[in-house]
PDB file of N, CA, C, O and CB in Angstrom:
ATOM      1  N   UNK A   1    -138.007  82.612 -65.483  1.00  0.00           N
ATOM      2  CA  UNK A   1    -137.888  81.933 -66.769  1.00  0.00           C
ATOM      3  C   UNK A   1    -138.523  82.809 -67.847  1.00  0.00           C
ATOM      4  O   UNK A   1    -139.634  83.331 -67.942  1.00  0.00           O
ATOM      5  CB  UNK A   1    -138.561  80.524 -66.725  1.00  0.00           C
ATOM      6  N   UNK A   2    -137.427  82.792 -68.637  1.00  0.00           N
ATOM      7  CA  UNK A   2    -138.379  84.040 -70.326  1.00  0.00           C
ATOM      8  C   UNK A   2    -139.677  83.135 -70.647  1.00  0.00           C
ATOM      9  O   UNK A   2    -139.868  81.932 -70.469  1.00  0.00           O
ATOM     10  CB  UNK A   2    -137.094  84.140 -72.557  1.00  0.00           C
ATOM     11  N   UNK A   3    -140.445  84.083 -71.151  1.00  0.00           N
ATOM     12  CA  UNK A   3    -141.582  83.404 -72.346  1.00  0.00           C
ATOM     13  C   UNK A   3    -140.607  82.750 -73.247  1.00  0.00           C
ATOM     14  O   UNK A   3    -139.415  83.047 -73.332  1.00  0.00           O
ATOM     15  CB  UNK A   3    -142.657  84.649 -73.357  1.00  0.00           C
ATOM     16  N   UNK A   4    -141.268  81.771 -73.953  1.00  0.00           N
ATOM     17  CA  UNK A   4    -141.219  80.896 -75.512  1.00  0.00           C
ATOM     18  C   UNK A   4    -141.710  81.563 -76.927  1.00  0.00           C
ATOM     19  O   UNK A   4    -142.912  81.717 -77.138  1.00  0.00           O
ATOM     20  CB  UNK A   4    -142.254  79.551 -75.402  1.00  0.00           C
ATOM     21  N   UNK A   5    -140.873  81.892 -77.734  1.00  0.00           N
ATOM     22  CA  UNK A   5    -141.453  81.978 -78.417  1.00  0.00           C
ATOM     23  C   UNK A   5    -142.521  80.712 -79.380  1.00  0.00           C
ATOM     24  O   UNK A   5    -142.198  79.540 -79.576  1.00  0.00           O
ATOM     25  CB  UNK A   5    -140.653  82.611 -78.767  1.00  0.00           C
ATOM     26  N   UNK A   6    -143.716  81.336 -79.817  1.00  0.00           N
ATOM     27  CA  UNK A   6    -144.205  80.064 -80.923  1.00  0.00           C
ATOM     28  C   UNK A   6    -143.786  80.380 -82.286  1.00  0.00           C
ATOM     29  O   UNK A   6    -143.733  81.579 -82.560  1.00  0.00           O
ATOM     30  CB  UNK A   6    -145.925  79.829 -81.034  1.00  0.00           C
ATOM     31  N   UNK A   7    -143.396  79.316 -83.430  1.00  0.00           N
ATOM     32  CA  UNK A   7    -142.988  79.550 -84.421  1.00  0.00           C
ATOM     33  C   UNK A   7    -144.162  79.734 -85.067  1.00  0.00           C
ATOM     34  O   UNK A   7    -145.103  78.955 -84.914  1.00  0.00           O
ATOM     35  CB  UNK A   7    -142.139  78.751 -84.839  1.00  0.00           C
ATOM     36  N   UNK A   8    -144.219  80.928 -85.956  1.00  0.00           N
ATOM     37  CA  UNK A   8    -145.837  81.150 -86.278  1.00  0.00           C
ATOM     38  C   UNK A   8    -145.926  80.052 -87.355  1.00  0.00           C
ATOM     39  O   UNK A   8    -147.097  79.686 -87.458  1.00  0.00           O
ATOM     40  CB  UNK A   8    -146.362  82.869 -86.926  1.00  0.00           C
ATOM     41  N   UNK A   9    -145.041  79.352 -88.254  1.00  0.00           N
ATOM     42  CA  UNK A   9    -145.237  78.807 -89.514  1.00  0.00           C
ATOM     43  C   UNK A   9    -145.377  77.110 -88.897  1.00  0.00           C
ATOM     44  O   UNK A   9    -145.531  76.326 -89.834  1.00  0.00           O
ATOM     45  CB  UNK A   9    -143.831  79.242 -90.712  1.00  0.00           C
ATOM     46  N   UNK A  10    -145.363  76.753 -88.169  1.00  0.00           N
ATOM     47  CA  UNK A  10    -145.643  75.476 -87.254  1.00  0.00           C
ATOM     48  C   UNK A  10    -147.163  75.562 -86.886  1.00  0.00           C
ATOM     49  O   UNK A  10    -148.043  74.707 -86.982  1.00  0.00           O
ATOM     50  CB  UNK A  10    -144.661  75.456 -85.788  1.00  0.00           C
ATOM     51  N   UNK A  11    -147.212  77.109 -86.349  1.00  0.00           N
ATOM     52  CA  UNK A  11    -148.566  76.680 -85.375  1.00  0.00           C
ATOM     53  C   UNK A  11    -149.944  77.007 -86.700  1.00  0.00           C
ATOM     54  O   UNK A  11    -151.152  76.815 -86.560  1.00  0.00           O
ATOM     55  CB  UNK A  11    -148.735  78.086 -83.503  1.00  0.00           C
ATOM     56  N   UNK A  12    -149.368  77.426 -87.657  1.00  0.00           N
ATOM     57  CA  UNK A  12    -150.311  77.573 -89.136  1.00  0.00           C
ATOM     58  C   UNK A  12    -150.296  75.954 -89.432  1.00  0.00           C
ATOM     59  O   UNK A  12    -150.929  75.529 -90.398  1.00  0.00           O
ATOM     60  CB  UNK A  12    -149.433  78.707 -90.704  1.00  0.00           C
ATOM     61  N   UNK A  13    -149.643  75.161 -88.676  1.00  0.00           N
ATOM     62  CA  UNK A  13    -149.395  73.866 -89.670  1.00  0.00           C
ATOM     63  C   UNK A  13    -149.880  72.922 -88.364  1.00  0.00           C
ATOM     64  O   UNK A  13    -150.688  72.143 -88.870  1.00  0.00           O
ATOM     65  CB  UNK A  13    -147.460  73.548 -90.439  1.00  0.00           C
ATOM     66  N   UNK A  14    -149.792  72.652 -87.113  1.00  0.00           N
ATOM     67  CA  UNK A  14    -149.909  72.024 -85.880  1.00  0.00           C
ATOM     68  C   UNK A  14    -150.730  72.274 -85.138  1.00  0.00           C
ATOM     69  O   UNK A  14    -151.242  73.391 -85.060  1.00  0.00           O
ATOM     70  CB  UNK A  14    -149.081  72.072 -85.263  1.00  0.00           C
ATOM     71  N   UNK A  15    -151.044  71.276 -84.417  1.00  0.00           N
ATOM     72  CA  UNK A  15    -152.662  71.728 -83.238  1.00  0.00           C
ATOM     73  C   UNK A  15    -152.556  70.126 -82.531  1.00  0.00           C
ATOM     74  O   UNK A  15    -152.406  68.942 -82.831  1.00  0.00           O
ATOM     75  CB  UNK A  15    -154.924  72.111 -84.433  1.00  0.00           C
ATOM     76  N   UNK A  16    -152.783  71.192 -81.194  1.00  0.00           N
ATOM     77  CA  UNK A  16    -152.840  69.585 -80.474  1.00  0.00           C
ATOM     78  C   UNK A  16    -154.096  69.002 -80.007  1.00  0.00           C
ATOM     79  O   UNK A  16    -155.134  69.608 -80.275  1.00  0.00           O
ATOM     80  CB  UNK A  16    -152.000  69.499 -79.160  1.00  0.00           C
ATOM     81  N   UNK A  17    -154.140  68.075 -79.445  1.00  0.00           N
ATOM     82  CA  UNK A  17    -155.722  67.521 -79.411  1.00  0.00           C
ATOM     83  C   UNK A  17    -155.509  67.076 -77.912  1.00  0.00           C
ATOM     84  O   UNK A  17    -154.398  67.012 -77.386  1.00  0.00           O
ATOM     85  CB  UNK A  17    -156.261  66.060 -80.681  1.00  0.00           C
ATOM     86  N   UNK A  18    -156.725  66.771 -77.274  1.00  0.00           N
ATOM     87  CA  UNK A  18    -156.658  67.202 -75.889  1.00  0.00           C
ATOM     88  C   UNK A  18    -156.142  66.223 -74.877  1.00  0.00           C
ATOM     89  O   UNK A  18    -156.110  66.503 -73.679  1.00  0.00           O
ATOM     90  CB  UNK A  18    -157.942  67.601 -75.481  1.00  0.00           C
ATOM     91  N   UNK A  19    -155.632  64.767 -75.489  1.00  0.00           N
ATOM     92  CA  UNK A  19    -155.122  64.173 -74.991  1.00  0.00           C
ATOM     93  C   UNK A  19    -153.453  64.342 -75.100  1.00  0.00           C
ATOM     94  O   UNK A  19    -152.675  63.840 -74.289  1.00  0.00           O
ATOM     95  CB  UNK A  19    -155.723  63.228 -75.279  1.00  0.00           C
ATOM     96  N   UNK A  20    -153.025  65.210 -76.350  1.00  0.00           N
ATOM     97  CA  UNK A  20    -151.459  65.935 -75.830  1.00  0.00           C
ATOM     98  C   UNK A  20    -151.032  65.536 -77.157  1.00  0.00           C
ATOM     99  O   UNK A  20    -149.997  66.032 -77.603  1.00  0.00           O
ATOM    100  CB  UNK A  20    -150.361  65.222 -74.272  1.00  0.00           C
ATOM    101  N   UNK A  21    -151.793  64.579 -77.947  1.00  0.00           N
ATOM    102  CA  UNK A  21    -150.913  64.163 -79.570  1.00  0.00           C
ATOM    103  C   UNK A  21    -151.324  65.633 -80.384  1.00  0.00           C
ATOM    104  O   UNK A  21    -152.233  66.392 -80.047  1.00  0.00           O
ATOM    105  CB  UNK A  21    -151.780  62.325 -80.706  1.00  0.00           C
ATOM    106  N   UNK A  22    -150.277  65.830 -81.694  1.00  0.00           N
ATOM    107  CA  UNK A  22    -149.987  66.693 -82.392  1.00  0.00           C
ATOM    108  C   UNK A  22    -150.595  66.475 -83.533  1.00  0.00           C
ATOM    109  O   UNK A  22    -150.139  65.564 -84.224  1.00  0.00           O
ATOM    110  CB  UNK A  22    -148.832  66.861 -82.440  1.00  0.00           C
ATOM    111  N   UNK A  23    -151.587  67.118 -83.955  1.00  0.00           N
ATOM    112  CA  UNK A  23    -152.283  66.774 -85.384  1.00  0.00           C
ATOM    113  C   UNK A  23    -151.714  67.424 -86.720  1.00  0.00           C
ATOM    114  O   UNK A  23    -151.695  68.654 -86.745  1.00  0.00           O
ATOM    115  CB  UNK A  23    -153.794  67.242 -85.325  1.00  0.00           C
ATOM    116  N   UNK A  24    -151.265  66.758 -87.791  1.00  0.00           N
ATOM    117  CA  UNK A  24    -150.822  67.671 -89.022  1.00  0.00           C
ATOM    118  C   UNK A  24    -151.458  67.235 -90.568  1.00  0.00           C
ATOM    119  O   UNK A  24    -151.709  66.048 -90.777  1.00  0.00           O
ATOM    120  CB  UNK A  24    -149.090  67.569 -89.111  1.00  0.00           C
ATOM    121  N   UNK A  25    -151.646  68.032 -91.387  1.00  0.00           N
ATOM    122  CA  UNK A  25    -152.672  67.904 -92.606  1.00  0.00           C
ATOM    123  C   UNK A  25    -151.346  66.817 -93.081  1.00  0.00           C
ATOM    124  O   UNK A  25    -150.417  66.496 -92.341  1.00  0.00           O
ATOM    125  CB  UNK A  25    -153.235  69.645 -93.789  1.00  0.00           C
ATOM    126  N   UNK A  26    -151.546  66.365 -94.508  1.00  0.00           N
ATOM    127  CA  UNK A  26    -150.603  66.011 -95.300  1.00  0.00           C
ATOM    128  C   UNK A  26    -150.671  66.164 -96.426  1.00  0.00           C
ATOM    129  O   UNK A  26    -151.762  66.286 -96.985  1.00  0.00           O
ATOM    130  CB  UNK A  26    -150.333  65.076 -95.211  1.00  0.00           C
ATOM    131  N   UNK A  27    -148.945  66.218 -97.389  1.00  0.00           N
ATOM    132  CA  UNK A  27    -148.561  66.940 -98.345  1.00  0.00           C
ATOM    133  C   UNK A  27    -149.562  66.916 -99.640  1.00  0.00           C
ATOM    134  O   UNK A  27    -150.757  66.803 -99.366  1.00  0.00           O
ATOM    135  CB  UNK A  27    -147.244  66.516 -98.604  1.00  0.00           C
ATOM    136  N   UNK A  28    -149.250  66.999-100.846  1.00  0.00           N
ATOM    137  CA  UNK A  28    -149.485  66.865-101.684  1.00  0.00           C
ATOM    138  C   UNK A  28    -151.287  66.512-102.080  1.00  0.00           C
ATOM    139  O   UNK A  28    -151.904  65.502-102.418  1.00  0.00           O
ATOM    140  CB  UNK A  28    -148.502  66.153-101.853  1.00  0.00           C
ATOM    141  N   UNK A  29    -151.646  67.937-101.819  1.00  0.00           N
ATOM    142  CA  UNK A  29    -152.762  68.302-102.015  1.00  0.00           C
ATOM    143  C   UNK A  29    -153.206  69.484-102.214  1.00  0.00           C
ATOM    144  O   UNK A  29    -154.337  69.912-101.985  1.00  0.00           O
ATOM    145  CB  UNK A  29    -153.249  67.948-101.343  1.00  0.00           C
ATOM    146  N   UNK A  30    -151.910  70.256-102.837  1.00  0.00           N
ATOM    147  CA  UNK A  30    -152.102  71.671-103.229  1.00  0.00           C
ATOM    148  C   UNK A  30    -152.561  71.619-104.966  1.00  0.00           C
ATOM    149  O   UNK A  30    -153.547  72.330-105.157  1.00  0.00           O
ATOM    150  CB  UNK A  30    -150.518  72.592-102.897  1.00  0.00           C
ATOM    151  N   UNK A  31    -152.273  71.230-105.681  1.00  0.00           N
ATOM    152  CA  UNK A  31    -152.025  71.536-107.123  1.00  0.00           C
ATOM    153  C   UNK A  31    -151.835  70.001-107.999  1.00  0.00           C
ATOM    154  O   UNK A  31    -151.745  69.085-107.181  1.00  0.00           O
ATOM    155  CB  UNK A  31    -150.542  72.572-107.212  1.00  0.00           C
ATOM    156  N   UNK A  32    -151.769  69.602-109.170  1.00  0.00           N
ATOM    157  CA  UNK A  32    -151.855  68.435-110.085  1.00  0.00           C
ATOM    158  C   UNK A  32    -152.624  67.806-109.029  1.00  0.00           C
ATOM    159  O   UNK A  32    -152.102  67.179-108.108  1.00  0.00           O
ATOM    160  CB  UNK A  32    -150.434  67.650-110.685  1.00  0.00           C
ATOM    161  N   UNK A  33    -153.749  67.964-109.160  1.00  0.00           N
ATOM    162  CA  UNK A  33    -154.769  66.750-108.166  1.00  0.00           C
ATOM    163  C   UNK A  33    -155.569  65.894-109.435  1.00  0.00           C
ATOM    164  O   UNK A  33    -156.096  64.783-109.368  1.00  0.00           O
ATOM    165  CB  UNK A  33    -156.311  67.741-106.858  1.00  0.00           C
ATOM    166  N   UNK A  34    -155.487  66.594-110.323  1.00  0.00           N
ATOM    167  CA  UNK A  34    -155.899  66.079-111.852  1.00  0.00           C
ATOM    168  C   UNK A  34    -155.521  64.650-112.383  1.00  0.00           C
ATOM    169  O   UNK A  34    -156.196  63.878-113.063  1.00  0.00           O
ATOM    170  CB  UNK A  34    -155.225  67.022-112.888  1.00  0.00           C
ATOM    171  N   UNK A  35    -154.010  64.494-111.785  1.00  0.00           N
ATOM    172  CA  UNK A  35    -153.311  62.910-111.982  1.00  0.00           C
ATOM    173  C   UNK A  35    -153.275  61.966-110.860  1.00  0.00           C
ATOM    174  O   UNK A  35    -152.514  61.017-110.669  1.00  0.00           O
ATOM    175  CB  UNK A  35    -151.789  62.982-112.350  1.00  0.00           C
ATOM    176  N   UNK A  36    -154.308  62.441-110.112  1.00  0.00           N
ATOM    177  CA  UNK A  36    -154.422  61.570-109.034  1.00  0.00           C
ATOM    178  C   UNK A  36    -155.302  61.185-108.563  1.00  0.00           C
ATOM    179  O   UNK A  36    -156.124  61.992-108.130  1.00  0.00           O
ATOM    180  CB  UNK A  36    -154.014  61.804-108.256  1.00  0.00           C
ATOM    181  N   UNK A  37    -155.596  59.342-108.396  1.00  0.00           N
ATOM    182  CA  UNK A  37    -156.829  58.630-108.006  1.00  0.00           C
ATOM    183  C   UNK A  37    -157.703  59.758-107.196  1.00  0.00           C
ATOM    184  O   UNK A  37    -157.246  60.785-106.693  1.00  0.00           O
ATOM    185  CB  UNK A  37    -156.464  57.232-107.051  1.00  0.00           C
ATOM    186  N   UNK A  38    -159.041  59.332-107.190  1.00  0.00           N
ATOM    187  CA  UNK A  38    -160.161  59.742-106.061  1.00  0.00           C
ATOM    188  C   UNK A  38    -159.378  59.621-105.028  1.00  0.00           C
ATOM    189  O   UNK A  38    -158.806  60.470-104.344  1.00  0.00           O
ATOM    190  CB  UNK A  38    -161.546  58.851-105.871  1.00  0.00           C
ATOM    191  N   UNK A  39    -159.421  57.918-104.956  1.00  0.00           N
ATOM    192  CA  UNK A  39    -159.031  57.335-103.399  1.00  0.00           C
ATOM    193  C   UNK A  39    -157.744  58.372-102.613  1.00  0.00           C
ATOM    194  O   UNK A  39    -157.661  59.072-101.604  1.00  0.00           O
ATOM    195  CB  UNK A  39    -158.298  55.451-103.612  1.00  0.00           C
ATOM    196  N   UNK A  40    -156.913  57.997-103.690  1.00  0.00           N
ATOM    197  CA  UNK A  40    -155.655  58.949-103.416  1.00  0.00           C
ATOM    198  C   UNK A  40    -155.722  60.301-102.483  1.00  0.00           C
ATOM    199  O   UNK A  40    -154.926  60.677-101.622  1.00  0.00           O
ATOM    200  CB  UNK A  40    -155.206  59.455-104.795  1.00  0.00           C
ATOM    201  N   UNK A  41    -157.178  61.021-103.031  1.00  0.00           N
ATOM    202  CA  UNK A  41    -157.410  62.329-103.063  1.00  0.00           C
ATOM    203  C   UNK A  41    -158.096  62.038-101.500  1.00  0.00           C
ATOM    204  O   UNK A  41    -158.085  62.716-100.472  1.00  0.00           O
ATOM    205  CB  UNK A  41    -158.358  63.005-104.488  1.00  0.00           C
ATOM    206  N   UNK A  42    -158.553  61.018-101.754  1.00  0.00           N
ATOM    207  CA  UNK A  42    -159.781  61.229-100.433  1.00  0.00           C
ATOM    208  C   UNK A  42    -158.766  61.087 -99.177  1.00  0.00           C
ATOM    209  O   UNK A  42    -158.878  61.774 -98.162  1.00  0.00           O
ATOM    210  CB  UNK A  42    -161.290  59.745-100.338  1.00  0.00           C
ATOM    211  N   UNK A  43    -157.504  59.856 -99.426  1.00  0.00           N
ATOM    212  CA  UNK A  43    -156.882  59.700 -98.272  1.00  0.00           C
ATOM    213  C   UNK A  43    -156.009  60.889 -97.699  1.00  0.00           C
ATOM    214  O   UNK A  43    -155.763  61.191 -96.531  1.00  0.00           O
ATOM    215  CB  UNK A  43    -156.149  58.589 -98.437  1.00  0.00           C
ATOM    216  N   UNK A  44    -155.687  61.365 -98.684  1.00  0.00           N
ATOM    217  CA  UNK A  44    -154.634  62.904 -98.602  1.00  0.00           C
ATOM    218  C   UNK A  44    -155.672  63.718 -97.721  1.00  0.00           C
ATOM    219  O   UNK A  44    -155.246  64.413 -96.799  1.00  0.00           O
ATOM    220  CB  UNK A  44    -154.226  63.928-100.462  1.00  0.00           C
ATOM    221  N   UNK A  45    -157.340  63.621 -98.056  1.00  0.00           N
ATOM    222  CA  UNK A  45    -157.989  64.921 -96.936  1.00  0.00           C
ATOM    223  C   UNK A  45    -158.031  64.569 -95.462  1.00  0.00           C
ATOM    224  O   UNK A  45    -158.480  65.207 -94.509  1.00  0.00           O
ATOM    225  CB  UNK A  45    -159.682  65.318 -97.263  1.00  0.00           C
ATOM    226  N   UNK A  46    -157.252  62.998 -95.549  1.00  0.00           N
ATOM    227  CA  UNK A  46    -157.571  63.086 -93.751  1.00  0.00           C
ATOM    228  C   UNK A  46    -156.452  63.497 -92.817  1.00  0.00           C
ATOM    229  O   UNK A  46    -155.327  63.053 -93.047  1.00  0.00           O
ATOM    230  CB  UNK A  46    -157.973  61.568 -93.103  1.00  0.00           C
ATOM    231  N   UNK A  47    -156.687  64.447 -91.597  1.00  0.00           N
ATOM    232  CA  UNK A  47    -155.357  64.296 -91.100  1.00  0.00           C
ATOM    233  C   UNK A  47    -154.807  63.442 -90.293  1.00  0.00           C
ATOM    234  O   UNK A  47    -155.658  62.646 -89.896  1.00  0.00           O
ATOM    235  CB  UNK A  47    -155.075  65.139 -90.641  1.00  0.00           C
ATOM    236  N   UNK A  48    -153.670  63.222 -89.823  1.00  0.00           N
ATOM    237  CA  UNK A  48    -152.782  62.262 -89.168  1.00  0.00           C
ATOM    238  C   UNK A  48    -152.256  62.972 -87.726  1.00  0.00           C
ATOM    239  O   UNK A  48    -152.614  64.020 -87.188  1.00  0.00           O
ATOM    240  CB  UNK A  48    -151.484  61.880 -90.237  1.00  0.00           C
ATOM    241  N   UNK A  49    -151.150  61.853 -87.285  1.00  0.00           N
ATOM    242  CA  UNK A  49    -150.751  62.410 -86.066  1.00  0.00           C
ATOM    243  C   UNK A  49    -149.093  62.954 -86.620  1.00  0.00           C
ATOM    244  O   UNK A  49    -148.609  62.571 -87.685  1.00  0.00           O
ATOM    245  CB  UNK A  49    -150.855  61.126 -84.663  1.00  0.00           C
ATOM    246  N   UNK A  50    -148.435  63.841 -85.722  1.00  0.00           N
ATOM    247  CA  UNK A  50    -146.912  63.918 -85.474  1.00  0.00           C
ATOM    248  C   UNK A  50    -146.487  62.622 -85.234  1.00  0.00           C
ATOM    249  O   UNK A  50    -146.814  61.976 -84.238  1.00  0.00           O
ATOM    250  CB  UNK A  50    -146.475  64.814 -84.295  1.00  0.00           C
ATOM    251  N   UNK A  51    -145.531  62.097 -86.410  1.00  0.00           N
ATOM    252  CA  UNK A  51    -145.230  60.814 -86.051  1.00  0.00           C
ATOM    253  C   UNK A  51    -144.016  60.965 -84.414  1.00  0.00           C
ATOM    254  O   UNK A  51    -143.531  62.069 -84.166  1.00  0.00           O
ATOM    255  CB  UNK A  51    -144.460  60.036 -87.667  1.00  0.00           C
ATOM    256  N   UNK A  52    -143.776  60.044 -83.720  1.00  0.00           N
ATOM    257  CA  UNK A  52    -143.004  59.669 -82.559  1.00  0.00           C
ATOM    258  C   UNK A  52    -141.956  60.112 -82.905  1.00  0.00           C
ATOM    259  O   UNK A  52    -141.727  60.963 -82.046  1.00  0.00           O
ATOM    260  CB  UNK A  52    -142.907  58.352 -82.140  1.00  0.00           C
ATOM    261  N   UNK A  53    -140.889  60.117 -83.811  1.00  0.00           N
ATOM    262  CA  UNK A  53    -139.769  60.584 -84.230  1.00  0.00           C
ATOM    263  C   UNK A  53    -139.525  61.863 -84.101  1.00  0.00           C
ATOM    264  O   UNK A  53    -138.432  62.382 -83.878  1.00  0.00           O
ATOM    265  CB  UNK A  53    -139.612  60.302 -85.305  1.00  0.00           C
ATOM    266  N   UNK A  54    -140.950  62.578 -84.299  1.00  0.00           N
ATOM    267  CA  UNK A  54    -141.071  63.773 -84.455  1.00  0.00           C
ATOM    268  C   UNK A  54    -141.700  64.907 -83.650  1.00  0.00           C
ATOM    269  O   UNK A  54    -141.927  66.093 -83.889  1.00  0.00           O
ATOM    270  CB  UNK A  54    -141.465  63.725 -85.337  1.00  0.00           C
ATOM    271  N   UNK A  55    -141.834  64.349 -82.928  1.00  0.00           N
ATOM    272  CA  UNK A  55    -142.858  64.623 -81.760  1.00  0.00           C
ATOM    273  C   UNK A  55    -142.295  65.746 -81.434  1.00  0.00           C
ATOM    274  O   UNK A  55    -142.624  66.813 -81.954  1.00  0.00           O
ATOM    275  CB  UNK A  55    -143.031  63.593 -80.512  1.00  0.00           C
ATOM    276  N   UNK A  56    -141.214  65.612 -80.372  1.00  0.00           N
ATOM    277  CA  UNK A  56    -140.686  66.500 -79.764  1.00  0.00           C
ATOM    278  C   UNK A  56    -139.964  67.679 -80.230  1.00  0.00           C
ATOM    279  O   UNK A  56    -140.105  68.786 -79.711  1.00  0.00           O
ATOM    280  CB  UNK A  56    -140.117  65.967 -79.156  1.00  0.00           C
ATOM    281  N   UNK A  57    -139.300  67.468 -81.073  1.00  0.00           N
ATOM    282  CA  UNK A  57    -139.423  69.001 -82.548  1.00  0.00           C
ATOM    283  C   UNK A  57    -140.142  69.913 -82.798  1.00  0.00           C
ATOM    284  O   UNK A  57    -139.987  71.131 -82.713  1.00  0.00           O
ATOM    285  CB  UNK A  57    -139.666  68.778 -83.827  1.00  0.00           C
ATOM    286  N   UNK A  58    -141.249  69.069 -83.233  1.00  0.00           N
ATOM    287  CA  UNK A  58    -142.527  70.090 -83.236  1.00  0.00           C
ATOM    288  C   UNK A  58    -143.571  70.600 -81.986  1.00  0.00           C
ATOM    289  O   UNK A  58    -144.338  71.561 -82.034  1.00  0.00           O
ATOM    290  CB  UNK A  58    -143.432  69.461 -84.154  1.00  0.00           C
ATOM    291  N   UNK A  59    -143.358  69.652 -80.849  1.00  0.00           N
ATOM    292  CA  UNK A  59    -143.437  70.140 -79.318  1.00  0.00           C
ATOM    293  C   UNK A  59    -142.974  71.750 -79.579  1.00  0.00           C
ATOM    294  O   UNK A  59    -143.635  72.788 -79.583  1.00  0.00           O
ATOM    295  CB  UNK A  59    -142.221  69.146 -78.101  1.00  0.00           C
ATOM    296  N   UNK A  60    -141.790  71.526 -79.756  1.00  0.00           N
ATOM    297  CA  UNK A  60    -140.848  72.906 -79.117  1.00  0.00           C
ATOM    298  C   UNK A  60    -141.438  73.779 -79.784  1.00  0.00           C
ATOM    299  O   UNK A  60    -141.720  74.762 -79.098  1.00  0.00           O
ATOM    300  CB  UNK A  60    -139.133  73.072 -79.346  1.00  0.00           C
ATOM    301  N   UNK A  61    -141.759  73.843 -80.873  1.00  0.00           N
ATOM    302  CA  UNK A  61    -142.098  74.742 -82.316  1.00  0.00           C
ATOM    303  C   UNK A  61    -143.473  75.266 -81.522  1.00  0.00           C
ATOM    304  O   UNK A  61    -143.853  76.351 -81.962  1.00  0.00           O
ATOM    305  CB  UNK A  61    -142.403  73.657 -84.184  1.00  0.00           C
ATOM    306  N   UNK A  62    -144.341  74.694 -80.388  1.00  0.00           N
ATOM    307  CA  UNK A  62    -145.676  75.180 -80.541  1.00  0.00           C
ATOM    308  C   UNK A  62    -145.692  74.863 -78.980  1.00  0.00           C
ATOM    309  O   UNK A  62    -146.435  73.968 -78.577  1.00  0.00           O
ATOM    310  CB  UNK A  62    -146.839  74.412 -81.723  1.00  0.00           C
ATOM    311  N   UNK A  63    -144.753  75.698 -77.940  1.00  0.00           N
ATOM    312  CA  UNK A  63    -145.157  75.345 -77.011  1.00  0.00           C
ATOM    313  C   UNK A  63    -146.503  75.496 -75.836  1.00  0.00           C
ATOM    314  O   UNK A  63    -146.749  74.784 -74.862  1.00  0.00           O
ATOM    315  CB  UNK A  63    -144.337  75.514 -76.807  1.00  0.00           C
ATOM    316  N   UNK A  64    -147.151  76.574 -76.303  1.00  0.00           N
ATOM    317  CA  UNK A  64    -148.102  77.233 -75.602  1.00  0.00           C
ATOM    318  C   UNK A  64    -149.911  76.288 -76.105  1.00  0.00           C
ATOM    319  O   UNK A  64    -151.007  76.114 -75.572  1.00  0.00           O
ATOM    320  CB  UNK A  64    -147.857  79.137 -76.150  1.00  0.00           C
ATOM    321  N   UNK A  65    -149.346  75.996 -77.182  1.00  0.00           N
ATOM    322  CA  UNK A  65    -150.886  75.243 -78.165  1.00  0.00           C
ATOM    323  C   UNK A  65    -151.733  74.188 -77.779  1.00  0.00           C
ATOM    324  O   UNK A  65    -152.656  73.837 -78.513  1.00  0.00           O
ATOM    325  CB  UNK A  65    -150.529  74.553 -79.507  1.00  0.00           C
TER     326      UNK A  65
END
């Protein structure tokens, strides 16, 4: 069986945690943070999981991680 490649621009963005779920930052927290609540700001710094829909997509994207 060949190696896999990893997509490098996934695994800059994905990490898994040791029970096997996929951790990812979320959007809109680069730039105009100026028009946007604290709260807003504070909830945007936490990260989340790969939602279920999506799981297996981004599986493939990072198989070795």
């Amino acid at each position: 069986m060949p190696k896999l490649k990893t997509h490098t621009g996934a695994a800059k963005r994905f990490s898994k945690t040791g029970s096997g779920k996929i951790k990812r930052r979320q959007t809109k927290t680069r730039h105009i943070l100026t028009s946007k609540l604290p709260k807003t700001k504070a909830k945007l710094g936490k990260t989340l999981m790969v939602s279920d829909a999506d799981f297996e997509k981004v599986a493939r994207m990072i198989p070795y991680a």
